[in-house]
C-alpha positions, -999 to +999 in steps of 0.1 A: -376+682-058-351+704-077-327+714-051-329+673-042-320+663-083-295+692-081-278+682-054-276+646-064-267+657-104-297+645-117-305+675-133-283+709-143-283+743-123-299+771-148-321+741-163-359+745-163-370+704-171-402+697-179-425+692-140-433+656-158-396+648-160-387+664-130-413+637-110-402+610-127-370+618-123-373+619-084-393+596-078-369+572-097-338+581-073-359+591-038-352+554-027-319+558-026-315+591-010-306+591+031-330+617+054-310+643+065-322+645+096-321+609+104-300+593+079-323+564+072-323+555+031-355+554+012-374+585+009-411+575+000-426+601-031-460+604-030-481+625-055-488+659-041-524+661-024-553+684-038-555+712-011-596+707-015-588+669+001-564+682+028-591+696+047-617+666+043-590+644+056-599+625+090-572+634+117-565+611+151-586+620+177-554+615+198-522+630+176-539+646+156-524+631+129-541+621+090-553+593+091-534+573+058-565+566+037-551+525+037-563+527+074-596+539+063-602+511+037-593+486+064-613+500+092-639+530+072-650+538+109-613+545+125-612+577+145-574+571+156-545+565+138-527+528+137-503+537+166-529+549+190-551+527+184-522+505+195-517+528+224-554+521+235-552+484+228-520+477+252-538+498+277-523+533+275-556+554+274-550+588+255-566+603+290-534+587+307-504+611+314-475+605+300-438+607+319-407+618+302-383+585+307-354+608+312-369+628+348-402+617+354-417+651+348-449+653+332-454+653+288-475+670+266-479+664+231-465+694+204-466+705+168-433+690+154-405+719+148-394+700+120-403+711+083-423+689+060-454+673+069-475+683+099-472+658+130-474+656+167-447+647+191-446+640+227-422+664+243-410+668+281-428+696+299-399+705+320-370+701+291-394+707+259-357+706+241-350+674+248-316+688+267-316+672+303 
């Protein structure tokens, strides 16, 4: 969050804020920050999770993903994640292969190589890169 509020001159290099301020602070400007990676505006702050929940947190029997706890008060019994459950609903069983768009080869599903949060992506078994 620091290097974030330094780069956006929220707060001073060689200043130690209070953490209180410091969240506050971010969270006050995250919705008008742009991803770097994608460049979409909005960045969503969330409190930090208690490493005791992480584990006791239900994942998607497809992705592998958390499943976000509003899920779980909607549907207590849930054992995928929205999106594969709309994957299943439209017919695409989780069994199914799945065929890169761009060659035809087979996918397989891989940990993300991007930092942050843990996640799943479906990746070409022939050009795992992305580079046809």
């Amino acid at each position: 969050m620091i290097r974030w509020l330094l780069v956006a001159k929220k707060v001073r290099a060689g200043r130690e804020p209070e953490d209180e301020i410091v969240v506050e602070v971010f969270r006050g400007n995250a919705g008008k920050w742009a991803c770097p990676r994608c460049g979409h505006t909005g960045l969503l702050a969330d409190p930090a999770r208690d490493e005791t929940a992480w584990a006791d947190e239900p994942l998607c029997k497809v992705c592998h993903g958390v499943i976000p706890r509003e899920r779980l008060l909607a549907v207590p019994d849930a054992t995928l994640c929205a999106a594969c459950q709309r994957e299943e609903e439209l017919g695409r069983s989780s069994t199914e292969p799945r065929y890169c768009p761009q060659c035809g080869a087979p996918m397989e599903l891989q940990p993300s190589t991007s930092r942050g949060s843990s996640r799943y992506v479906w990746r070409c078994k022939t050009h795992p890169t992305g580079h046809h």
